[in-house]
C-alpha positions in Angstrom: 8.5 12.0 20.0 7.9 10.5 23.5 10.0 13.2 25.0 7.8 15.7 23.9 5.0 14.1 25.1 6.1 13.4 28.3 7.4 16.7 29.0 3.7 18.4 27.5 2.0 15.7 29.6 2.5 17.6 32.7 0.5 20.6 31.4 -2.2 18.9 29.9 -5.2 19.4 32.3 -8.7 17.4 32.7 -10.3 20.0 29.5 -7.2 18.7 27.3 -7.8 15.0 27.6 -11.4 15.3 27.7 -11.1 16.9 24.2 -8.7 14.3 22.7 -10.9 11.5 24.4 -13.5 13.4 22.7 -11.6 13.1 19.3 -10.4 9.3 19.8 -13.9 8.0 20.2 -14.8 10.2 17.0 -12.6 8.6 15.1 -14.6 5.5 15.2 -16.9 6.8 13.0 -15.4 10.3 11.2 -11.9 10.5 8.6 -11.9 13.7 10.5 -14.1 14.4 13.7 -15.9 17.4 13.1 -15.6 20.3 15.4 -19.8 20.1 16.2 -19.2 16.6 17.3 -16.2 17.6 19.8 -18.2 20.5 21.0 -21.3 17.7 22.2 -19.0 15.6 23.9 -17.1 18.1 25.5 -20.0 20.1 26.2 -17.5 23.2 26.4 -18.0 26.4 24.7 -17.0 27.3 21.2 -14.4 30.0 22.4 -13.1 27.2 24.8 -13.0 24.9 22.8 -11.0 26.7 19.9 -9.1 28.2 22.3 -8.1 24.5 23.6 -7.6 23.0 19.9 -5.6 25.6 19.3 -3.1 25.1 22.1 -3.4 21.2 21.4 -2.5 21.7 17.5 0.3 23.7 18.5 1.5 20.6 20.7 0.9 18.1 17.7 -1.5 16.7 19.9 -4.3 16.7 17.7 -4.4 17.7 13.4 -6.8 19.8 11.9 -8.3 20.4 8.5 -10.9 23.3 7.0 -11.9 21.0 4.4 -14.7 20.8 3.2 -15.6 21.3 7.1 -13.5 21.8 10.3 -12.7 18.6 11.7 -9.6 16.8 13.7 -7.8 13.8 14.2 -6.2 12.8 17.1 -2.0 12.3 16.6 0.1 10.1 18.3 1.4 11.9 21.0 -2.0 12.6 22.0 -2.8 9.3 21.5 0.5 8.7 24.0 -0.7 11.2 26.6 -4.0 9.2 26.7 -2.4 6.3 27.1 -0.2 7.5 29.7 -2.5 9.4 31.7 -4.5 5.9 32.0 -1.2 4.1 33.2 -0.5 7.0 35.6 -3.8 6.2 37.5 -3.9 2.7 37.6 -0.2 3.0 39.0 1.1 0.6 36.2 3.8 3.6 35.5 4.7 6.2 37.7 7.8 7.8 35.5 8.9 7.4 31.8 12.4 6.7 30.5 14.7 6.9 27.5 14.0 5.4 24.3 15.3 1.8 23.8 14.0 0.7 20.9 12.2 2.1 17.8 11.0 0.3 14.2 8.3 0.9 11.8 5.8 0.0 13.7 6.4 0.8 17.4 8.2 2.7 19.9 9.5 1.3 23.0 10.6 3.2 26.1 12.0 2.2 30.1 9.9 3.3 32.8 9.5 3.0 36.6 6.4 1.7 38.1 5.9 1.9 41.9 5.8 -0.7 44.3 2.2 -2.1 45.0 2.4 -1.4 49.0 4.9 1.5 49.4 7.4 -1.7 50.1 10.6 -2.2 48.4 12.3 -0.5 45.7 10.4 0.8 42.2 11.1 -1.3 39.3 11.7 -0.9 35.6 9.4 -1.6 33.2 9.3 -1.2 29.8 6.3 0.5 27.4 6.1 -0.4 24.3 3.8 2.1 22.0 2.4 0.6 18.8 2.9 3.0 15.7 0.7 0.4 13.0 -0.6 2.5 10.2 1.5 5.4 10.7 2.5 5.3 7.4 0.0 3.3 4.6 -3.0 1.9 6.1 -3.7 0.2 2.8 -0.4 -2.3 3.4 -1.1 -2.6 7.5 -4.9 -4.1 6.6 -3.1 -6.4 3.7 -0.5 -7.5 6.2 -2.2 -8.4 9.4 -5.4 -11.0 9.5 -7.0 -9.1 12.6 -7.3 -6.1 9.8 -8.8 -7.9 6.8 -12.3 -7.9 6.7 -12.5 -4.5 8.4 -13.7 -2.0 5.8 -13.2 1.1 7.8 -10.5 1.8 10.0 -8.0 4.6 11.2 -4.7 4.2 12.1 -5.9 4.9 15.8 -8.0 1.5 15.4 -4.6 -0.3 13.6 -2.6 0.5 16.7 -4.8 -0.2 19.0 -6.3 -3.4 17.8 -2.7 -4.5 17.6 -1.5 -3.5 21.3 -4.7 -5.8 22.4 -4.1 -8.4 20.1 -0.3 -8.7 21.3 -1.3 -8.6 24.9 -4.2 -11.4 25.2 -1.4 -13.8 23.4 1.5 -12.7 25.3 -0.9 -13.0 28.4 -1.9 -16.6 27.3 1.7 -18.0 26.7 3.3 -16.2 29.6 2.9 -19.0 31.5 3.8 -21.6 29.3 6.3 -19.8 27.1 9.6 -17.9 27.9 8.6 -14.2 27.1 8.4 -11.0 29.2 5.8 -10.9 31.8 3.0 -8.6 30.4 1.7 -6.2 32.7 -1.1 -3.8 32.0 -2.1 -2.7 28.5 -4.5 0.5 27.6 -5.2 1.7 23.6 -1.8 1.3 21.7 0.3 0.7 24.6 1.7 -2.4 26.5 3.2 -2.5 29.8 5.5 -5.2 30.3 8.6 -6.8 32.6 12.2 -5.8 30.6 13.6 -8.8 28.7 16.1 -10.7 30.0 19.5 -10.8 28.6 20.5 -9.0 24.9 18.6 -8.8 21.3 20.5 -11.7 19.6 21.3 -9.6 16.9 23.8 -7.5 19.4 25.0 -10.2 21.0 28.3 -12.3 20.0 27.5 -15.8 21.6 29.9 -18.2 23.4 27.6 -21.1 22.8 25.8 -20.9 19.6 24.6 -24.5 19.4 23.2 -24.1 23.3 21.2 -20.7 22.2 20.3 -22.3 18.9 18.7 -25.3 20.0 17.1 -23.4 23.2 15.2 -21.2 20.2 14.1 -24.1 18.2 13.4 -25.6 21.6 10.5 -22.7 22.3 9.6 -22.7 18.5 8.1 -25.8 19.3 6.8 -25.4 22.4 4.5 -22.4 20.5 3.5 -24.2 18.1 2.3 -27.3 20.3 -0.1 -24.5 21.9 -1.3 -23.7 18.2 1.1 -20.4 17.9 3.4 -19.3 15.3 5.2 -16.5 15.6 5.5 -15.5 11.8 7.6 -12.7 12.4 10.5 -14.3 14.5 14.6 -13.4 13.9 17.7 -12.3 15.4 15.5 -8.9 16.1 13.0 -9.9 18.3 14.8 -12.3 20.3 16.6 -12.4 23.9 19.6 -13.9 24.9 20.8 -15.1 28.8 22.3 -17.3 30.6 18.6 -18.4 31.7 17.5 -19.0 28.3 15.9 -17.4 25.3 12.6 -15.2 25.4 10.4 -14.1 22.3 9.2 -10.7 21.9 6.8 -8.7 19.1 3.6 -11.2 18.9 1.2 -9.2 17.3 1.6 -10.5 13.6 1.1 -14.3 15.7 -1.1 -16.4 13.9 -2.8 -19.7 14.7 -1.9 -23.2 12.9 -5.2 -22.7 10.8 -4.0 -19.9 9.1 -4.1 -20.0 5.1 -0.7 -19.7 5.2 0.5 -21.5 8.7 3.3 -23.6 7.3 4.6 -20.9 4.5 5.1 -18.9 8.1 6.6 -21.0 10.7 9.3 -22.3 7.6 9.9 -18.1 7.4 10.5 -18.3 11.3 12.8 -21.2 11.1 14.7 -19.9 7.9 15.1 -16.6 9.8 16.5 -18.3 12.7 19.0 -20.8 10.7 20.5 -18.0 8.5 21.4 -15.7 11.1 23.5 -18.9 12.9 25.0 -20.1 9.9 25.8 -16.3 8.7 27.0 -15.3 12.3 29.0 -18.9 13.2 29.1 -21.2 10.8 26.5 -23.4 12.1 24.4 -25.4 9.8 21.0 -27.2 10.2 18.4 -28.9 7.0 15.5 -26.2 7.2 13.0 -29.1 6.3 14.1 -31.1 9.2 14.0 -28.0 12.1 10.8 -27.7 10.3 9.6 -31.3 11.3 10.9 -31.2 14.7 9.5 -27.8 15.6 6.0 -29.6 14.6 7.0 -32.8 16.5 6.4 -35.0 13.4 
């Protein structure tokens, strides 16, 4: 939990994140990182350093196992404190808020960042923690094309590939596409500018046809940059009186993916049901199809 986190955060000092660094870059190479290999990065003691594993297991900062050696993995929340710690210095967060989102494969919190020169008043931003592989790694590396070919990879390197991937493309469209402004991004965590507006699954619209066609309007616009979504629906989109913005990009893949078309008619099914389900509004699939691909 976040809360946790935030709450052991403050007591973590320089010799606790030097250890879980110490595990995270372990973990490039080691199932589990064994307690030698801690030890030379650390360059602590053995009684400090068991001493300091111990405090850190208690905190579900870091697992351990005895066998058939002692060795650790880092866990999310120390993953979190990491990634927090980073934001905290580079004054892309300076306070962490409730939870406002949560699915299978992220958490998302509010937070306040600063402003730049001391002028003006702090403002919210939201960070949005990537949980990939935090279940089965084996159905994360079938489902995502930046995971395929890897042979060896933790969850640590799941999450964190993902958070990257999701940030060069939301940094790419930003200025072309109607999404939240991303900010500053570190291991499995984004920093980004709230959405505007409500998820269009909570929201009860006055003018459907307007919100429809402003969706299949940006649909479009994406896929003339060589974007699809593939994982678009009433879930990860925004709804104003400005317009619509798209959110959750990492599963984006580009029009020469295998399975390109199979995916942006997925997007665009997605899309249609939840209008004709919610009010009665009915459009030919193959056609939105067409247009969205400007033939």
């Amino acid at each position: 939990m976040i809360d946790d986190v935030v709450k052991l955060f403050r007591q973590l000092d320089s010799k606790d994140l030097r250890i879980l660094m110490g595990i995270e870059i372990g973990m490039k190479h080691y199932e589990w990182v064994p307690v030698e290999e801690v030890r030379k990065y650390t360059r602590f003691s053995y009684s400090q350093l068991e001493y300091k594993l111990l405090q850190l297991f208690r905190s579900n900062m870091v697992v351990g196992t005895k066998t058939p050696y002692e060795g650790y993995q880092i866990y999310f929340d120390g993953y979190d404190a990491l990634a927090l710690n980073t934001f905290v210095k580079r004054g892309s967060v300076s306070a962490i808020g409730d939870e406002v989102g949560v699915g299978k494969e992220s958490v998302v919190h509010e937070a306040i960042r600063e402003p730049e020169l001391a002028i003006g008043d702090p403002a919210t931003v939201i960070i949005k923690f990537h949980r990939e592989g935090r279940t089965s790694f084996k159905s994360v590396k079938r489902g995502r094309e930046h995971l395929a070919y890897r042979e060896h990879f933790s969850w640590i390197y799941a999450a964190r590939l993902s958070a990257k991937r999701e940030f060069d493309i939301m940094e790419q469209l930003y200025s072309e596409i109607s999404i939240p402004k991303p900010l500053d991004y570190n291991r499995h965590a984004i920093v980004m500018a709230p959405a505007k507006g409500s998820l269009l699954v909570k929201t009860k619209l006055t003018e459907p046809n307007w919100v429809l066609e402003e969706i299949l309007s940006q649909m479009a616009k994406v896929h003339s940059l060589g974007i699809i979504h593939s994982d678009l629906s009433e879930y990860n989109i925004f709804v104003s009186e400005e317009g619509v913005e798209f959110i959750d990009w990492p599963q984006y893949v580009t029009l020469d993916h295998l399975n390109a078309e199979d995916l942006l008619r997925r997007d665009a099914f997605n899309v249609l049901t939840h209008f004709k389900r919610k009010y009665n509004i009915e459009k030919d699939l193959d056609e939105v199809v067409r247009v969205i691909k400007g033939e």
